[in-house]
C-alpha positions as CSV (number, residue, x, y, z in Angstrom):
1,X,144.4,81.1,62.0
2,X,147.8,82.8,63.0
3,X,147.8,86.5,63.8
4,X,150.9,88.8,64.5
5,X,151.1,89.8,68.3
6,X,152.5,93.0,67.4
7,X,149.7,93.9,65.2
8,X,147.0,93.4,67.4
9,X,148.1,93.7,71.4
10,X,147.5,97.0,71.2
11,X,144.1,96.7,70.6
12,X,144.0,94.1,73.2
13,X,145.1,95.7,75.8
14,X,143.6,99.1,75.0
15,X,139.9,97.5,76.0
16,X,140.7,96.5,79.2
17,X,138.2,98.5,80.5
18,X,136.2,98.4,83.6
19,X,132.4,98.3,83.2
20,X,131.8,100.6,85.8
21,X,128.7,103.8,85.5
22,X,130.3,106.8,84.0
23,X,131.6,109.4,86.6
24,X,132.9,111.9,84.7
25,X,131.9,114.4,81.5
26,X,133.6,115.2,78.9
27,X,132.0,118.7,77.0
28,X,134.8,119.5,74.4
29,X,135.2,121.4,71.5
30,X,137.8,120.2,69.3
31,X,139.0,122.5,65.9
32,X,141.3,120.7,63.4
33,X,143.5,122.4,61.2
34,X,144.9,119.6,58.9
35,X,146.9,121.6,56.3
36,X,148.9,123.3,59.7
37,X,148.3,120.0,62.1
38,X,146.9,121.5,64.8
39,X,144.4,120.8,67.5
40,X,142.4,123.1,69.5
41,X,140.2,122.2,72.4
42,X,137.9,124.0,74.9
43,X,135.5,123.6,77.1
44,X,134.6,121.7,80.8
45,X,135.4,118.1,82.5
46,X,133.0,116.8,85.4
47,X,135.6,115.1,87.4
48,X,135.0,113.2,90.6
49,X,137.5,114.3,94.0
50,X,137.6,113.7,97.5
51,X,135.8,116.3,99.6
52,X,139.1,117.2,100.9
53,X,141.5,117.0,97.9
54,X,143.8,119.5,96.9
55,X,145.3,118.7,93.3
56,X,144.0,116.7,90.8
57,X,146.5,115.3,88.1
58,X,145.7,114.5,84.4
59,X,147.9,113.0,81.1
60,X,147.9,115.4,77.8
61,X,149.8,115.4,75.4
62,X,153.4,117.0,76.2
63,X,153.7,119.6,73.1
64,X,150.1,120.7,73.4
65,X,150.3,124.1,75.8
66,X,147.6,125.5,78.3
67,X,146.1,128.6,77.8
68,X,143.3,128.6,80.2
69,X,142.5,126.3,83.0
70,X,139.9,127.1,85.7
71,X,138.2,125.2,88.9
72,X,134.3,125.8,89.5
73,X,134.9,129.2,87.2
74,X,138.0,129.8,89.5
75,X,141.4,130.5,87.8
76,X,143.6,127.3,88.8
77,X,147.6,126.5,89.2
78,X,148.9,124.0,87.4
79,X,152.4,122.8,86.3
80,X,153.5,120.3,83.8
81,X,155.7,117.2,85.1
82,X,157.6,115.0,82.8
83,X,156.3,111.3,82.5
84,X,158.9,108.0,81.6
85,X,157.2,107.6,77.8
86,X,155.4,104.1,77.2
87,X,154.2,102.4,74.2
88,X,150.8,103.2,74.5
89,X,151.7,106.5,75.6
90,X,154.6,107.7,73.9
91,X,154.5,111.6,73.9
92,X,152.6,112.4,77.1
93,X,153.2,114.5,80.2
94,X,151.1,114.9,83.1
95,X,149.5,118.2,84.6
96,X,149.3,118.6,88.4
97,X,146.6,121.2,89.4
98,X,146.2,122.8,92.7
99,X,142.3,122.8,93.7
100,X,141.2,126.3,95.0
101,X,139.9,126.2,98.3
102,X,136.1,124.5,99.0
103,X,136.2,123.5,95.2
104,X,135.3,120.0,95.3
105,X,131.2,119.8,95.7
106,X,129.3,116.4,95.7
107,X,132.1,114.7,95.6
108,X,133.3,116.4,92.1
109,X,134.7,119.7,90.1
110,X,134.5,121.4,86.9
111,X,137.2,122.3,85.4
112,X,137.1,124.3,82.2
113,X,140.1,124.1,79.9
114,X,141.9,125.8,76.9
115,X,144.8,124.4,75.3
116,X,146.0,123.9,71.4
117,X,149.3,122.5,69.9
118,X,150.8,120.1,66.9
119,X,151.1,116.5,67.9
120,X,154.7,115.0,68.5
121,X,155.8,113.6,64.9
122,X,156.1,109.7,65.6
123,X,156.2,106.9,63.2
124,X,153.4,105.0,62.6
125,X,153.7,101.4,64.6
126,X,155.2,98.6,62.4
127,X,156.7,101.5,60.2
128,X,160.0,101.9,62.7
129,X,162.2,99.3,64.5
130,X,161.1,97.1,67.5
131,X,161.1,98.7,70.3
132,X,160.9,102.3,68.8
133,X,158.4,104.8,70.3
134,X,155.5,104.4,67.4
135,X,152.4,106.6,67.4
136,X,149.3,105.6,65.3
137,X,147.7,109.2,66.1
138,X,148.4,111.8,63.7
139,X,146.8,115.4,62.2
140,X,148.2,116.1,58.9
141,X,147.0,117.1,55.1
142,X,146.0,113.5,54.5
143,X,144.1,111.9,57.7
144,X,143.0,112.9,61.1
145,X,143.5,110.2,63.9
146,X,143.1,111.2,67.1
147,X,142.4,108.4,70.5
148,X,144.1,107.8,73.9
149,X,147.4,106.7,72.8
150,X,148.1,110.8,71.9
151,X,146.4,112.4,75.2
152,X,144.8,114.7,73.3
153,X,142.1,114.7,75.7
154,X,142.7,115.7,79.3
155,X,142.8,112.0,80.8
156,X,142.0,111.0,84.2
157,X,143.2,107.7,86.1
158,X,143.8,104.9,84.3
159,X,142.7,103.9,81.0
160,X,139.5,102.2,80.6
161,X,137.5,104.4,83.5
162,X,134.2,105.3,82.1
163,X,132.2,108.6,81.2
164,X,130.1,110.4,79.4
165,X,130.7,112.3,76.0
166,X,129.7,115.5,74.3
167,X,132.4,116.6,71.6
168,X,131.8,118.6,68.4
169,X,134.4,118.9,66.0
170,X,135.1,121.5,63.6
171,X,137.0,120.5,60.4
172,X,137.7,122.3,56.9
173,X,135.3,122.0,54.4
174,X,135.0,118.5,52.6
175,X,136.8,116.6,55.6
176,X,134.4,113.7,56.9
177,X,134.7,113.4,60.7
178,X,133.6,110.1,62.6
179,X,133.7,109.3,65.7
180,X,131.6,107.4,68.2
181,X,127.8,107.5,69.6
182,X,125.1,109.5,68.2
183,X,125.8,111.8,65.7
184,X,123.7,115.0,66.8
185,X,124.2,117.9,64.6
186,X,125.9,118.3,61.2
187,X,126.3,121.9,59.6
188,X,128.1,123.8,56.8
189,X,129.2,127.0,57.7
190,X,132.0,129.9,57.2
191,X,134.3,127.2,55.2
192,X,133.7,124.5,58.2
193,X,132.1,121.2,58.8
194,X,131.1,120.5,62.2
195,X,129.6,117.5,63.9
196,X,128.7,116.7,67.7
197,X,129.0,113.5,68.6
198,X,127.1,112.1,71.7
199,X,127.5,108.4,74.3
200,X,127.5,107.3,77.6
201,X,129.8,104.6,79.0
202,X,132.1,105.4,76.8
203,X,136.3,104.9,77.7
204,X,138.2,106.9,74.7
205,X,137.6,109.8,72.4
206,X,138.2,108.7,69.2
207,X,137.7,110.7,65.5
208,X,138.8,109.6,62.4
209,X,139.2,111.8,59.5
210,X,140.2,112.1,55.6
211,X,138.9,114.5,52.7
212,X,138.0,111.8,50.9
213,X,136.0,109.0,53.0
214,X,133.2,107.1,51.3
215,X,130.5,106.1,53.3
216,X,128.1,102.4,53.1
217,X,125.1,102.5,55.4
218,X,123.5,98.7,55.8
219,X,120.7,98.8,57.6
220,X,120.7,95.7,60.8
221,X,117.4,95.3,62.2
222,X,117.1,98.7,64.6
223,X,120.3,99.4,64.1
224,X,122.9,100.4,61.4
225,X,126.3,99.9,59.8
226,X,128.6,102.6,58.2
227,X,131.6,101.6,56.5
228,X,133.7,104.5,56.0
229,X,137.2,103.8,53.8
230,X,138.6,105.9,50.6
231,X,140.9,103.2,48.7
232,X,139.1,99.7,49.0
233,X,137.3,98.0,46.6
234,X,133.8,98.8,46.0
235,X,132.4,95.3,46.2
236,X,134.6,94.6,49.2
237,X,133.3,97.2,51.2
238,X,129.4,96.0,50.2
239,X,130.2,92.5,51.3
240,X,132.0,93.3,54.9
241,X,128.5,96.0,55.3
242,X,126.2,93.1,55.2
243,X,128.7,90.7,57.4
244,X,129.1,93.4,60.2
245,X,125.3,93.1,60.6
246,X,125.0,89.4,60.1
247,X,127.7,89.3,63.2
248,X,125.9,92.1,65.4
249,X,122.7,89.9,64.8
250,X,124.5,86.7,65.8
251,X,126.0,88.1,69.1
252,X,122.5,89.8,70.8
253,X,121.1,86.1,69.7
254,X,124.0,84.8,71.7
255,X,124.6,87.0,74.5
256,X,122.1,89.8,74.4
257,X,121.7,93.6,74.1
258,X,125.2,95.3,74.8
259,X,125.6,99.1,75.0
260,X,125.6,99.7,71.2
261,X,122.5,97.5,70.7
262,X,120.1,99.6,67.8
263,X,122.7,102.5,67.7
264,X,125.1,102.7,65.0
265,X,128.1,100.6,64.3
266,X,130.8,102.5,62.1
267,X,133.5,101.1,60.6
268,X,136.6,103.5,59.8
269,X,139.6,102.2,57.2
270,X,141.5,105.4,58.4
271,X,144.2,105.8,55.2
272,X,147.2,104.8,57.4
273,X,150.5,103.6,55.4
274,X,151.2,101.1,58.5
275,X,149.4,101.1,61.9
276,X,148.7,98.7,64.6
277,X,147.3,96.3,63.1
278,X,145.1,94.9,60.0
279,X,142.0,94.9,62.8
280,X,142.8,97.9,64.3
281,X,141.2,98.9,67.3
282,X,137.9,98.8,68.9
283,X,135.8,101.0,70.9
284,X,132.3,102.0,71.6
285,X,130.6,101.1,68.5
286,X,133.5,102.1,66.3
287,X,136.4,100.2,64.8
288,X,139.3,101.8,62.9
289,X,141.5,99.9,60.5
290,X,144.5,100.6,58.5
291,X,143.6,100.5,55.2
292,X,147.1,100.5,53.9
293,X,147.8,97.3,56.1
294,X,144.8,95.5,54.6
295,X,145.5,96.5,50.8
296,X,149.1,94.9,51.3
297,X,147.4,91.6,52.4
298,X,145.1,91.9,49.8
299,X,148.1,92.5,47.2
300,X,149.4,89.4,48.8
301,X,146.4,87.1,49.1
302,X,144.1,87.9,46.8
303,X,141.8,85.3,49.2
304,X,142.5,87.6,52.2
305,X,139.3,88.6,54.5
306,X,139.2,90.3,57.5
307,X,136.1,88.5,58.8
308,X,137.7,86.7,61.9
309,X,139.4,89.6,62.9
310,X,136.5,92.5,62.7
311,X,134.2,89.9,64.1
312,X,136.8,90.0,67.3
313,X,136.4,93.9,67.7
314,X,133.1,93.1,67.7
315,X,132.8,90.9,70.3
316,X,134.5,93.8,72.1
317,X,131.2,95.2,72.3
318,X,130.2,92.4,74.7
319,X,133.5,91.3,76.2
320,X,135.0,94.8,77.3
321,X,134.7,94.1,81.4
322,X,137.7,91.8,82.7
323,X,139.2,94.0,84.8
324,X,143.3,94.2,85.7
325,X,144.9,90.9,85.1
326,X,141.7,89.0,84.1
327,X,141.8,91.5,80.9
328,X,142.0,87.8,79.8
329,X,138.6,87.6,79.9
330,X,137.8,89.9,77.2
331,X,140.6,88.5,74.8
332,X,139.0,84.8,75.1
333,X,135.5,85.5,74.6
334,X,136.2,88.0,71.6
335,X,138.2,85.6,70.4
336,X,136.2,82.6,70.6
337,X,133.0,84.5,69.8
338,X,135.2,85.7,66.3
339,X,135.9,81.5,65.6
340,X,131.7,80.7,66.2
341,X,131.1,83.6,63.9
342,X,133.5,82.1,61.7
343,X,131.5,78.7,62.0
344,X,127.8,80.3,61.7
345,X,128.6,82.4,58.8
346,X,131.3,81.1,57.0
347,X,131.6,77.2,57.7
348,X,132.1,74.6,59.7
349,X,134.8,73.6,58.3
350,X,136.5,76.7,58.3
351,X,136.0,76.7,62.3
352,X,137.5,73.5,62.6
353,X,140.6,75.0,60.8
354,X,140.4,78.0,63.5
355,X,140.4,75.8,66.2
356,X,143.0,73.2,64.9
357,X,145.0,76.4,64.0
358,X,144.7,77.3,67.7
359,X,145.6,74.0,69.4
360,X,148.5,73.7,67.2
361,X,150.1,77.0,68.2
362,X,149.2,76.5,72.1
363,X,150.3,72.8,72.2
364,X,153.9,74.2,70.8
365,X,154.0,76.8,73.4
366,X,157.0,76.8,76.0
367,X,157.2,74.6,79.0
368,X,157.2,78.6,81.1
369,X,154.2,80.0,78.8
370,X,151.7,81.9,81.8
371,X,148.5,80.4,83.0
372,X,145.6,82.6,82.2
373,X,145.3,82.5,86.0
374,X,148.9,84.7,85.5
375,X,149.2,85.6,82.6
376,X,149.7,89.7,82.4
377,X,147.5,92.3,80.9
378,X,150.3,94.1,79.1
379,X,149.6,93.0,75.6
380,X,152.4,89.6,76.4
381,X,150.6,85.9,76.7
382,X,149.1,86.7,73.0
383,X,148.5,83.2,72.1
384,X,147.8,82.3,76.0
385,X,145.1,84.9,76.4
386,X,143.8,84.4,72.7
387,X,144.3,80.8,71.3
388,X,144.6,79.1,75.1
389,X,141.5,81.3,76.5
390,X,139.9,79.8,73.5
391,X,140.6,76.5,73.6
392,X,139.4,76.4,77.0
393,X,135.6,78.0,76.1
394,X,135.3,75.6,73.0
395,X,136.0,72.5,75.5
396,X,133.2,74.2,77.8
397,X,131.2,74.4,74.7
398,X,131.5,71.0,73.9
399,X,131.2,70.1,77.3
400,X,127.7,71.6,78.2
401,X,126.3,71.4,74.5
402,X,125.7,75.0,72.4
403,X,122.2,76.0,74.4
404,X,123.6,75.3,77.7
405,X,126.9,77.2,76.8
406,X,125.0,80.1,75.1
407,X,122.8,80.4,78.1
408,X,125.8,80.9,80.9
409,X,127.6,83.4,78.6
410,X,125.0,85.3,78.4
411,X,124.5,85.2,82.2
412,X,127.5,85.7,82.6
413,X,127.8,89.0,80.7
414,X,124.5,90.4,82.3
415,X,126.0,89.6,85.8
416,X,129.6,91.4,85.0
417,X,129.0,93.8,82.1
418,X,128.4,96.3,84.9
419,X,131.1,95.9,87.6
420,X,133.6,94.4,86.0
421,X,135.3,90.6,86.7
422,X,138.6,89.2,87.8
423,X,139.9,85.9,87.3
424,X,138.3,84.4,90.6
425,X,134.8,85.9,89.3
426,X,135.3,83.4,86.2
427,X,136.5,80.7,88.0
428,X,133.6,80.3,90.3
429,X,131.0,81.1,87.7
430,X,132.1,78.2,85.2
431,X,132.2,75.7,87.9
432,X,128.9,76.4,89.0
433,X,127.4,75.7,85.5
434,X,130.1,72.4,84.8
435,X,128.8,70.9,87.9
436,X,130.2,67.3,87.8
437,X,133.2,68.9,85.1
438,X,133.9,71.7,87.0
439,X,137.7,70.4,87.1
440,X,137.9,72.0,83.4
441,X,138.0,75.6,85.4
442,X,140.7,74.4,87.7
443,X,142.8,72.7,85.1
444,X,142.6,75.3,81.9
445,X,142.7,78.5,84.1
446,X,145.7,77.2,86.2
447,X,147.6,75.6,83.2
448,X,150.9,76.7,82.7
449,X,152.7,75.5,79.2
450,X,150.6,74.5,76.5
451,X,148.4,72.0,76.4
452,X,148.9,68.1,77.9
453,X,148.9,65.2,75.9
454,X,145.2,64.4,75.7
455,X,144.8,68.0,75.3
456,X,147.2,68.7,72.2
457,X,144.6,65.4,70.8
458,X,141.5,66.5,72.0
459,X,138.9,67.1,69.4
């Protein structure tokens, strides 16, 4: 099964995110004005300093303008400073604050904030030329999409640092808002719908919005799933409900509780035209979709199912804590947790085709194609990270036999959900469980190319 890099290494690299205990705070109020496109935000940031620091810088987005920014309830300098734009980020700036005197305590400040603006009109990615600066993000009369790639949110370091939430959001009457974590509050007042929105651990600030959204709830054991979408079929909709649970279920079987274990699980088909990608992107127990790229392949394949590739965001869930360039990590096990979902809950024969589909891409790859021991964490090495990563978990699999190979994955996730692993954490920890076969590690991680001979055969 084929995928498009540009669709989906966005998402890839956007959840290369260390697992490490939340540090900071987040306490935002967030009002949306659709009709005028507007966003605007107040309220406070725990953010950790050195005792003897004296600015603090931060990435927001460059046409949203401060109005108020303090330190410990102390009025605060701060100037703006142009930033080269990136793909992920195309429309940020940073702000360089100067710390009043004796303002970092324990280690950390407060720093309240007031700032509004209209977001930087970018085309959606895959609805402009290669190499254009695309934006997925948007406020507008239609659809509300708001997550790192914008800055909409003050944001600290690099992306993938960990903290905790509280953000209520205040839209017109009739909008449905979704984000992620608990959902604390809902109320109807003065021609506004507001929500707060609660989670720990968490490494964006995601909400989703339309005036239309339809909502499925499937209950999954002590937790629940909410589909939210406004154009799909019906019966679609019902079908991918009950096989978000069924794939939740099948992963704490495999590899235990993660984070989101017995919350809520929400699916969002945000009513994009284009977008990143048919599977979107994941996040803390919340997945957004285009639902205009899925339609089209719909139109096109009336067959079409997006089972593989939600049940990859998924396994996000779990594999979220490969750190720098062993973001590989996370790619291969979501990956390869997506083709055993495909073989528990579809077929078996229907894995085989995954995997054959796999070995056939990495077996054509070039003579120069990274190792996973190289390869980079920039969204490149696609099929190395994805297909070759793979490859290399199913010959472990097959190897050790399912219960041994379910048993060290989900040691290995309790050891590393929490502080994170690099390439040489993986290494040792495979050859310690392939004992005798502990070559594999050597010769899949250190691989260059695609596969060898008895590779591109193997079975």
């Amino acid at each position: 099964m084929l995928r498009s890099i540009a669709l989906l290494f966005v998402a890839a690299f956007a959840l290369a995110a260390q697992s490490a205990a939340a540090d900071m705070r987040y306490t935002l109020k967030a009002e949306i004005e659709p009709s005028a496109g507007t966003v605007a935000v107040t309220g406070t940031i725990a953010v950790p300093v050195a005792e003897d620091a004296s600015q603090v810088s931060f990435a927001l987005h460059r046409t949203f303008e401060i109005s108020r920014l303090a330190i410990a309830g102390k009025h605060a300098a701060f100037a703006y400073k142009a930033i080269e734009p990136t793909p992920f980020n195309p429309a940020t700036r940073d702000v360089v604050v100067t710390l009043p005197r004796g303002a970092a305590r324990n280690g950390a400040v407060t720093m309240g904030i007031t700032y509004a603006g209209k977001l930087a009109e970018l085309p959606e990615w895959g609805a402009a030329p290669q190499g254009t600066l695309s934006m997925d993000d948007q406020v507008n009369a239609r659809l509300v999409q708001l997550a790192s790639y914008s800055s909409w949110y003050p944001q600290f370091g690099a992306f993938g640092r960990r903290f905790g939430v509280d953000l209520t959001v205040s839209m017109p009457k009739g909008w449905v808002a979704v984000s992620s974590g608990a959902k604390t509050m809902l109320s109807s007042a003065n021609g506004r719908e507001v929500t707060q929105w609660q989670s720990s651990n968490n490494f964006d600030i995601v909400i989703s919005a339309a005036p239309n959204f339809r909502r499925v709830v499937e209950p999954a054991g002590d937790a629940a799933i909410e589909v939210y979408y406004t154009d799909m079929p019906d019966a679609v909709i019902a079908r991918e409900a009950k096989d978000l649970g069924a794939v939740m279920g099948l992963y704490e079987r495999r590899f235990g509780k993660t984070v989101v274990s017995g919350g809520t699980v929400r699916h969002v088909y945000a009513p994009m035209q284009r977008g990143q990608g048919r599977a979107g992107i994941a996040r803390l127990g919340l997945i957004v979709t285009s639902e205009g790229r899925v339609k089209e392949a719909m139109a096109n394949d009336p067959g079409y199912t997006l089972f593989q590739d939600i049940a990859h965001e998924i396994g996000h869930f779990w594999w979220n804590f490969g750190t720098g360039q062993g973001d590989w990590i996370n790619e291969s096990f979501a990956e390869y947790s997506s083709a055993l979902a495909v073989r528990d809950i579809v077929s078996q024969d229907k894995f085989d085709a995954v995997i054959a589909g796999y070995r056939k891409t990495v077996a054509g790859l070039p003579a120069d194609a990274p190792s996973l021991a190289t390869v980079p964490a920039d969204g490149s090495g696609f099929f190395v990270r994805y297909y070759k990563g793979s490859l290399m978990l199913d010959d472990f699999r097959r190897t050790l036999g399912d219960a041994a190979f379910f048993a060290a994955a989900h040691e290995f996730f309790e050891i590393y959900k929490s502080k994170g692993a690099v390439t040489a954490d993986f290494r040792s920890f495979w050859k310690a469980h392939l004992g005798t076969d502990a070559a594999k590690v050597d010769d899949w991680v250190d691989r260059t190319g695609g596969l060898p001979q008895e590779g591109a055969a193997r079975r």
